[in-house]
C-alpha positions as CSV (number, residue, x, y, z in Angstrom):
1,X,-120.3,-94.1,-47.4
2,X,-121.1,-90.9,-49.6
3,X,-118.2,-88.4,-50.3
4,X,-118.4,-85.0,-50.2
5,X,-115.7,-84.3,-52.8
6,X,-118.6,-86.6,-55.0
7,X,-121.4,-84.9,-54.5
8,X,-123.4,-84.5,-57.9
9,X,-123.9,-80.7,-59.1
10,X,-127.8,-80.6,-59.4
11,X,-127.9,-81.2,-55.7
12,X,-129.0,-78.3,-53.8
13,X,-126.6,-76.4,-52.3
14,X,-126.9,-77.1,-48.2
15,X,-125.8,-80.5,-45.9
16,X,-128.0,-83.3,-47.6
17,X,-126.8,-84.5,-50.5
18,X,-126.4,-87.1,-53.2
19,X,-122.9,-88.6,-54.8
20,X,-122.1,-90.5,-58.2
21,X,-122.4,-93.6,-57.0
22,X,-126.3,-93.1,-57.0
23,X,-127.4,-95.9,-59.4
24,X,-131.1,-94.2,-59.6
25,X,-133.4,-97.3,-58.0
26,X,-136.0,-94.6,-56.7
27,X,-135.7,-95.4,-53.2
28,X,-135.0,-91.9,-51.8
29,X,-137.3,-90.3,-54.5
30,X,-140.4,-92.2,-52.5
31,X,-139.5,-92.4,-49.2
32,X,-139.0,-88.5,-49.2
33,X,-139.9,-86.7,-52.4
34,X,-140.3,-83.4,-50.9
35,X,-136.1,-83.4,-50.3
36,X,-135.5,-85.5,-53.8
37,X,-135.9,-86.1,-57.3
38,X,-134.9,-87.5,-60.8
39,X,-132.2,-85.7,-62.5
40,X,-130.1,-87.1,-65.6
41,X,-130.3,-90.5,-64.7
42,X,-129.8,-90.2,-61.3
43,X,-131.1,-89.1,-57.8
44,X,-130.3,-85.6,-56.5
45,X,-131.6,-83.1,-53.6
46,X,-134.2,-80.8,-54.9
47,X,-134.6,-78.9,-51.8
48,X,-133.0,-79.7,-48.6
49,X,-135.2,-80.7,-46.1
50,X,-137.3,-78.0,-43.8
51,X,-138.7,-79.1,-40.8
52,X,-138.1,-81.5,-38.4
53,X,-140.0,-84.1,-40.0
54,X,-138.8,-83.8,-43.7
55,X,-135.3,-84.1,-41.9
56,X,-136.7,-87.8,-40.6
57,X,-138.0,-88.8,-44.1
58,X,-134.9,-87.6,-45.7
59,X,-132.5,-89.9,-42.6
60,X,-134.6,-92.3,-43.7
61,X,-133.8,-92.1,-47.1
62,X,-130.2,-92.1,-46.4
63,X,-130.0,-95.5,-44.2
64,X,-132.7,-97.3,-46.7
65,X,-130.1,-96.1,-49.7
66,X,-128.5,-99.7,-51.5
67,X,-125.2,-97.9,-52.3
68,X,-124.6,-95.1,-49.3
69,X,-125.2,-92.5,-52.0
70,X,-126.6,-90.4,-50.0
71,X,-124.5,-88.1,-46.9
72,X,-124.9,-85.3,-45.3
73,X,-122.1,-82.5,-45.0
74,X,-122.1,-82.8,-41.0
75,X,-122.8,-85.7,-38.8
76,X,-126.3,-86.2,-38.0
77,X,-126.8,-86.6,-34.5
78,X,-130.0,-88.5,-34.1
79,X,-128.4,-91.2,-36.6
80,X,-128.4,-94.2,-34.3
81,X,-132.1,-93.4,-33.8
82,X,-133.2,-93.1,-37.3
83,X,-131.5,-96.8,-38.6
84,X,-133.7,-98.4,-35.0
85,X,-136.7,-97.3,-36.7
86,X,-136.6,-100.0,-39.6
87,X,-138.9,-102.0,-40.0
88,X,-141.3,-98.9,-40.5
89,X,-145.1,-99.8,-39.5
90,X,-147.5,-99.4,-42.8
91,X,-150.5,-101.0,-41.6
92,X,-152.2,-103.5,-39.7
93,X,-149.4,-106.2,-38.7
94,X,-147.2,-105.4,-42.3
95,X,-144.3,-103.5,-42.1
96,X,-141.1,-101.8,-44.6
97,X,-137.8,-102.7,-43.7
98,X,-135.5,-100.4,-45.5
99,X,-132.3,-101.5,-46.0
100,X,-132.6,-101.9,-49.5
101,X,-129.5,-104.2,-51.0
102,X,-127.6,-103.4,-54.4
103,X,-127.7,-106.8,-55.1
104,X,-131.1,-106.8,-55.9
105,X,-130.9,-102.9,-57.2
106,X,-132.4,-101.4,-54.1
107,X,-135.8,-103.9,-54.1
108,X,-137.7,-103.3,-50.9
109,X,-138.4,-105.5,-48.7
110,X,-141.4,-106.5,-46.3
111,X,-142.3,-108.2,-42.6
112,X,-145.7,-109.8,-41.9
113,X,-145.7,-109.8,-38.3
114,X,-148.2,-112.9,-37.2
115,X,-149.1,-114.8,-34.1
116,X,-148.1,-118.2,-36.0
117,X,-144.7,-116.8,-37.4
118,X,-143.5,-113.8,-39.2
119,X,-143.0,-114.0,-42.8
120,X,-140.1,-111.6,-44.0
121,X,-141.0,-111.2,-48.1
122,X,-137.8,-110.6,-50.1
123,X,-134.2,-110.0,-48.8
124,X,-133.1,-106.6,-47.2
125,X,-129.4,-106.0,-47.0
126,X,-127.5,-107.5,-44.2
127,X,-127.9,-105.3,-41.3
128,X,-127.3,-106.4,-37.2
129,X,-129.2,-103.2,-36.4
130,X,-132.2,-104.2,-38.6
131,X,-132.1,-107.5,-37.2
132,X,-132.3,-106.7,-33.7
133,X,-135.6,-105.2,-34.6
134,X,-136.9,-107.7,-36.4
135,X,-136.1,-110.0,-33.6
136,X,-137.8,-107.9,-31.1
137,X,-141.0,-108.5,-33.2
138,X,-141.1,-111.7,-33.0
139,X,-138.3,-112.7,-35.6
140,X,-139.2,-114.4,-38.7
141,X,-140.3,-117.9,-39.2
142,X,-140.3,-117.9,-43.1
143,X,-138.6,-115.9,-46.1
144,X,-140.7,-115.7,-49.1
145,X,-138.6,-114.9,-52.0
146,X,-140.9,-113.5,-54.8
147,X,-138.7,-114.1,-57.1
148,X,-134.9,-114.8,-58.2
149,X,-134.0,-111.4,-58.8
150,X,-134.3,-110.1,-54.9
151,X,-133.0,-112.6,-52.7
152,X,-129.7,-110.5,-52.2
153,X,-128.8,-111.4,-48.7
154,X,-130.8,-114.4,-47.9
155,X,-128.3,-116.5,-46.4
156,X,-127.6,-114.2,-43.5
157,X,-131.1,-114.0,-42.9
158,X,-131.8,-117.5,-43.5
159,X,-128.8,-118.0,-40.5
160,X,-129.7,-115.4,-38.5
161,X,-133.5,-116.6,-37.9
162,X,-132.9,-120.2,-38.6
163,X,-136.2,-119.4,-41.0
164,X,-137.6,-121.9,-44.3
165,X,-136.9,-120.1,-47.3
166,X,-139.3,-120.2,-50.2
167,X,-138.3,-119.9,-54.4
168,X,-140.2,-120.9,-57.1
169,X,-137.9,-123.6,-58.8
170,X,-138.2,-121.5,-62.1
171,X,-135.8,-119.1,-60.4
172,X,-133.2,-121.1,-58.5
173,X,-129.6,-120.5,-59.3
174,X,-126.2,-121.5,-57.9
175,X,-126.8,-119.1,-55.4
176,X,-130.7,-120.1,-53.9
177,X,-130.1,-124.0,-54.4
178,X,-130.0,-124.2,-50.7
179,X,-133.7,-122.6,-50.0
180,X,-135.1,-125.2,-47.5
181,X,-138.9,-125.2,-50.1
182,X,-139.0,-125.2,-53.6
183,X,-142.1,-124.3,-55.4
184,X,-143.0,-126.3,-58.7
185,X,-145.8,-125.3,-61.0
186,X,-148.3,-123.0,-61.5
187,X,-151.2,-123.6,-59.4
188,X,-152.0,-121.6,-56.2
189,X,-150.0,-122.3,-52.7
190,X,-152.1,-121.8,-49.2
191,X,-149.2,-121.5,-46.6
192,X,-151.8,-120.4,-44.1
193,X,-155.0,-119.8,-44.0
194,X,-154.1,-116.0,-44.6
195,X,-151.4,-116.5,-46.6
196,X,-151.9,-117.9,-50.2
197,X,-149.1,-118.0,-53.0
198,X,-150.2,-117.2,-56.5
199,X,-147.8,-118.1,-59.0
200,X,-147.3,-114.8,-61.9
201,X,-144.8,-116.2,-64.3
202,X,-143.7,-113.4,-66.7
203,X,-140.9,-110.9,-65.2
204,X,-139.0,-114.3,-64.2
205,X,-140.3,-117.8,-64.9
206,X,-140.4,-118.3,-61.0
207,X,-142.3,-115.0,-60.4
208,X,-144.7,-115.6,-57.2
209,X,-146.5,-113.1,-55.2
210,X,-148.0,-113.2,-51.5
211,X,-151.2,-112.3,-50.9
212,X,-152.2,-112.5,-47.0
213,X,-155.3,-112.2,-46.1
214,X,-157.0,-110.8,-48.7
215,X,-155.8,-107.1,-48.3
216,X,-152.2,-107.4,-48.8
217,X,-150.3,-107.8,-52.3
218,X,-146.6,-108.4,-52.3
219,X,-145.7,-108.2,-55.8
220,X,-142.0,-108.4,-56.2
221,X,-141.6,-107.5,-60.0
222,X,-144.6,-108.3,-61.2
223,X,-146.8,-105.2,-60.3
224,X,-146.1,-101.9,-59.2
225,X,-147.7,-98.2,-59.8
226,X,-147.1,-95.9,-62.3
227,X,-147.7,-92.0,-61.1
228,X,-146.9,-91.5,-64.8
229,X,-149.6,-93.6,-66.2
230,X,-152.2,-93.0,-63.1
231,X,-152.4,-97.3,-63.0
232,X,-150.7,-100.3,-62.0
233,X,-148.4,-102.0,-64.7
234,X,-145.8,-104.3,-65.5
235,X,-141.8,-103.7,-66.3
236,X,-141.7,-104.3,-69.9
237,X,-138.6,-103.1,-69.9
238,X,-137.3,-105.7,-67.7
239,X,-139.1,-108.4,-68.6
240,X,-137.3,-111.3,-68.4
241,X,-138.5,-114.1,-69.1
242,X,-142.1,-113.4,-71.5
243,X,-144.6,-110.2,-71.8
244,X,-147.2,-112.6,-73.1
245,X,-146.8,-115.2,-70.1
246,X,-146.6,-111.4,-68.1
247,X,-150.0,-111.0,-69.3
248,X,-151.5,-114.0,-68.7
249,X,-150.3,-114.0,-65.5
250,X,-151.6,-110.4,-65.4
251,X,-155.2,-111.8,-65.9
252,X,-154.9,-114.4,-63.5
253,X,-154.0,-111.8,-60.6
254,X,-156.9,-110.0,-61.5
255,X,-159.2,-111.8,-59.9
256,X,-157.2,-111.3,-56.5
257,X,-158.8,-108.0,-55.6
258,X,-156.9,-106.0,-52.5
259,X,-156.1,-103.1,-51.3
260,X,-152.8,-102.8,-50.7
261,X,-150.0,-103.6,-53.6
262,X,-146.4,-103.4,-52.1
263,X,-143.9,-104.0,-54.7
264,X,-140.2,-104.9,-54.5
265,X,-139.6,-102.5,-56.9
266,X,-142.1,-99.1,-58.1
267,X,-144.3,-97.3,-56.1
268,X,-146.6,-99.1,-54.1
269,X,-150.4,-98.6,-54.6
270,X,-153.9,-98.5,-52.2
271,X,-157.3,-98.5,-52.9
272,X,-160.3,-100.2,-52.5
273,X,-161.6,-103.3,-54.0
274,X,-163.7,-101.7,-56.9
275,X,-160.5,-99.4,-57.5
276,X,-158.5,-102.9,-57.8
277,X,-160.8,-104.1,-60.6
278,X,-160.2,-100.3,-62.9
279,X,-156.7,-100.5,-62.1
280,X,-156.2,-104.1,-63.1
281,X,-158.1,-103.4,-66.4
282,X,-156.4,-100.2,-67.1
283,X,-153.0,-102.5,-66.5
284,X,-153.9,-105.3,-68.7
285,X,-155.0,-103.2,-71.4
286,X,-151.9,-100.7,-71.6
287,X,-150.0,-104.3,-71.2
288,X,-152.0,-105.7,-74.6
289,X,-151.6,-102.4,-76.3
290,X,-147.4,-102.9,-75.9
């Protein structure tokens, strides 16, 4: 839990705030920008919320936080309702859990909620609360791990759904040698007729992202948006495994237009189809340029 008696100084004075154990993943700085921002390295409050609904998105914040770095001064009495509204509807049948974990450094994570089985993509934290929801939609049939760096607590999930779990074999460790499907290679994967895996190797050598049904991109590590650079781009950064296998993978994806990208771990991105093919190009060549 956050302490009071930790509370970072650029916080703004008032009952929401932020401690040092904030490791600055950006979670809190999406989900409700109007209460917080980037300071020194970390997350702090810029304003404390006003209005009812600010006060949501920033109780929001709090519960999705990896590290419980976020508190308020007194107890929040609406609590219990605010961590039953995870998983968070975004559109169609595709929903955000919250519950980021620090074991993947605050990755989110997504539920595809369909008539043949729900597919949970990447690992929230382990959380009863969230789970009850999850089960209430229908549970989840699969786990599609996008990668090796987000898995954080897949076992619990894997137990509490009895669901197949699915890695790329470039990105099984000690701790994912148990996932009931391995992926091998680089060619395409249709799960379902809505559901195709495209292998991305670059960020990790196992990178794979989801794309269901042809309006839904769940990227992992591979893509994200930059408000800074006004396009989607790649982590060079944290690039793992190879920028120039990045790229190519890059060019590849390209020719998946959609509409939604949903990343584990940026800002996500939406647009239409003609937007995809300027944003892709925009990416690629920033990507070349590096």
């Amino acid at each position: 839990m956050a302490h009071p008696k930790r509370r970072l100084p650029d916080n703004a004075p008032g009952d929401f705030y932020v401690d040092d154990s904030c490791i600055d993943c950006d979670t809190c700085r999406w989900l409700a920008p109007e209460t917080f921002h980037a300071v020194a390295g970390q997350s702090a409050v810029r304003i404390q919320p006003d209005g009812p609904e600010a006060r949501r998105q920033a109780l929001l914040a709090l519960t999705a936080c990896p590290t419980a770095s976020i508190g308020t001064e007194t107890p929040a009495p609406e609590m219990a309702e605010i961590r039953r509204a995870f998983p968070l509807l975004l559109a169609d049948t595709v929903y955000y859990c919250g519950y980021h974990s620090s074991h993947s450094f605050g990755a989110a994570s997504y539920l595809i909620v369909r008539p043949e089985g729900n597919v949970l993509v990447d690992s929230p934290r382990r959380s009863e609360t969230l789970a009850e929801s999850i089960a209430a939609l229908g549970g989840v049939r699969t786990l599609f791990l996008t990668h090796g760096d987000d898995v954080a607590d897949h076992q619990y999930w894997h137990d509490r759904f009895q669901c197949e779990r699915i890695l790329h074999a470039g990105d099984v460790t000690h701790g994912t040698r148990g996932v009931e499907r391995i992926l091998v290679g680089d060619a395409n994967i249709e799960l379902a007729s809505d559901l195709l895996l495209i292998p991305v190797p670059g960020h990790t050598e196992g990178s794979v992202v989801l794309w269901y049904q042809n309006r839904f991109l769940f990227t992992g590590d591979h893509l994200a948006y930059s408000e800074r650079r006004g396009h989607l781009y790649a982590f060079q950064d944290a690039c793992w495994y190879s920028w120039p296998e990045c790229i190519r993978s890059m060019e590849k994806l390209a020719g998946y237009p959609t509409e939604w990208v949903l990343p584990g771990h940026g800002r996500r991105w939406q647009g239409n189809q003609d937007a995809w093919i300027q944003q892709m190009d925009a990416c690629i060549r920033w990507m070349k340029a590096r």
